[in-house]
C-alpha positions, 0 to 999 in steps of 0.5 A: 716448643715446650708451650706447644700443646697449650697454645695450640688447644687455647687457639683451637678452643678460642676459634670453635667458640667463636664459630660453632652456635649451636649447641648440639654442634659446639658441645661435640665440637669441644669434646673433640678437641678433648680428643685431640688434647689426648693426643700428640698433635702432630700435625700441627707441631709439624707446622710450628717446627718448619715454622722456625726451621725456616726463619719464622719468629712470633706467636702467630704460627699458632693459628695456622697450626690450629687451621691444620688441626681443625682439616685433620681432624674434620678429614678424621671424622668423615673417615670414621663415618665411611669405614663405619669405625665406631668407637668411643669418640664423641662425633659417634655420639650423634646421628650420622647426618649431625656428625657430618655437619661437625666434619664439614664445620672443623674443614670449613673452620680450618680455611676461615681460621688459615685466612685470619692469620697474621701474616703477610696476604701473600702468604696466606694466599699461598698457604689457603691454596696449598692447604686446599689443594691437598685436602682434594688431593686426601679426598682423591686418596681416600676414595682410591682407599674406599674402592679397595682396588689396589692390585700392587706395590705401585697402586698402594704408594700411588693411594697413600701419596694421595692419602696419609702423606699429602696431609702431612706434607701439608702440615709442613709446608704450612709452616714453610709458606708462613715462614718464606712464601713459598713451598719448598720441594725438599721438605714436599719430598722428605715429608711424602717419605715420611708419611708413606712410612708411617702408613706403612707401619700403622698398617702392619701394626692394624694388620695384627691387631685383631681386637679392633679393625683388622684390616684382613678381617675387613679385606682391605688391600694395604701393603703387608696384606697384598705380600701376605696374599702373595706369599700364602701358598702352602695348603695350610696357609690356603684359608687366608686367600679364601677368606679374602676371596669371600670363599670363607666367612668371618665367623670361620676365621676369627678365632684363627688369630695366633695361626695368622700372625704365625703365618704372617712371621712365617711368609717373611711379611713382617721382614718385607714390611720391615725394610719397605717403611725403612727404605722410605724413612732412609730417604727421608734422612738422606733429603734432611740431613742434606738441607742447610737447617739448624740442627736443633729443628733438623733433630726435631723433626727426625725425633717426630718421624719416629 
């Protein structure tokens, strides 16, 4: 896979030319996948390495992760657009009505470019479904994400299933479906792990992070944020579940970023944090290193969980 990252930006480039027309949306279209360029494309390298693991052969599987890159990236900008995260990234350049046509442009793209591949019907046929069946699945999650509702362990994990962790599943099974023509349950399962502890960790990393969107300035209920509710009891500890409760407002605790990541070590969070993405990586391991695959594409996709 060492031409990876070359062959998927020629075929994502490739494709958008071929069908964004207007100016205003192509010229976006293509500072975005310079993002993406910046960026490790794993989504994509997913589908690429099941590929293999799985029997696949040729350069047609290329295609099919630039189809997975297009739907994450498409999801990725309507998530911008609804937590009103404004960047530096280029859709942020156009009015909102505009940017949202490139969002649905990159998910309509990723069917088209998912149905044009070289495969056998059947697998693409079974690959179009899987893909859009988890894109509604990451439209459910989302949604739980914008209502903000979570009370609970059990009401984060059902959100992120739906969320992060089907996309990545998806990425996989893409790859899987292309090779065999049909899904695998082994890899649905390891890869629901790995997505649950990724999100894991990136929400105890935003939860820290005050310099960007911090997901407790923002009361946004993610799972180091409802142990950290829980465990914040003493009187000197007593503002964090007042500013979550809207008791306090943001300009009364924004400078209170030293105090806060004190009292996050203090209450244990980040040893909760800690051992809840581990356990769900653990069994990522477990599921893995049980299957009959080679070593070689075993040890890929453990280095990628990382």
């Amino acid at each position: 896979m060492d031409d990876f990252k070359s062959r998927l930006m020629s075929e994502l480039a490739d494709q958008t030319k071929s069908f964004f027309k207007v100016e205003v949306l192509l010229e976006a279209a293509l500072k975005s996948l310079k993002v993406k360029e910046s960026e490790s494309l794993l989504f994509g390298k997913l589908t690429v390495l099941h590929y293999r693991m799985f029997g696949g052969e040729g350069s047609g599987i290329y295609r099919a992760a630039a189809a997975v890159e297009l739907m994450i990236l498409g999801l990725d900008i309507i998530d911008d657009l609804q937590d009103e995260d404004y960047g530096g990234m280029p859709w942020h350049n156009l009015s909102k009505d505009i940017a949202l046509n490139l969002a649905i442009g990159f998910l309509t793209l990723s069917q088209e470019v998912l149905l044009l591949c070289d495969f056998p019907l059947e697998h693409v046929h079974q690959s179009a479904v899987y893909l859009n069946r988890q894109v509604l699945t990451a439209i459910n999650g989302q949604t739980l994400d914008l209502l903000n509702t979570a009370r609970d362990e059990e009401d984060y994990l059902r959100m992120v299933e739906q969320k992060s962790a089907a996309l990545l599943v998806c990425a996989c099974m893409i790859g899987v479906i292309m090779a065999t023509g049909r899904p695998d349950e082994r890899v649905e399962e390891y890869a629901r792990e790995v997505g649950i502890a990724a999100q894991i960790k990136n929400d105890y990393r935003d939860l820290l992070d005050w310099s960007n969107k911090n997901d407790f300035l923002r009361r946004k209920k993610t799972l180091p944020l409802l142990f950290l509710l829980s465990a914040a009891e003493s009187e000197e500890e007593r503002w964090i579940q007042d500013y979550f409760a809207g008791r306090l407002e943001l300009e009364e605790v924004r400078d209170r970023s030293d105090e806060f990541a004190a009292i996050v070590e203090r209450t244990g969070t980040t040893l909760y944090t800690s051992v809840r993405m581990r356990s769900h990586y653990y069994q990522f391991l477990d599921i893995i290193e049980s299957m009959d695959v080679d070593m070689k594409w075993r040890d890929l996709m453990i280095e990628a969980a990382r």
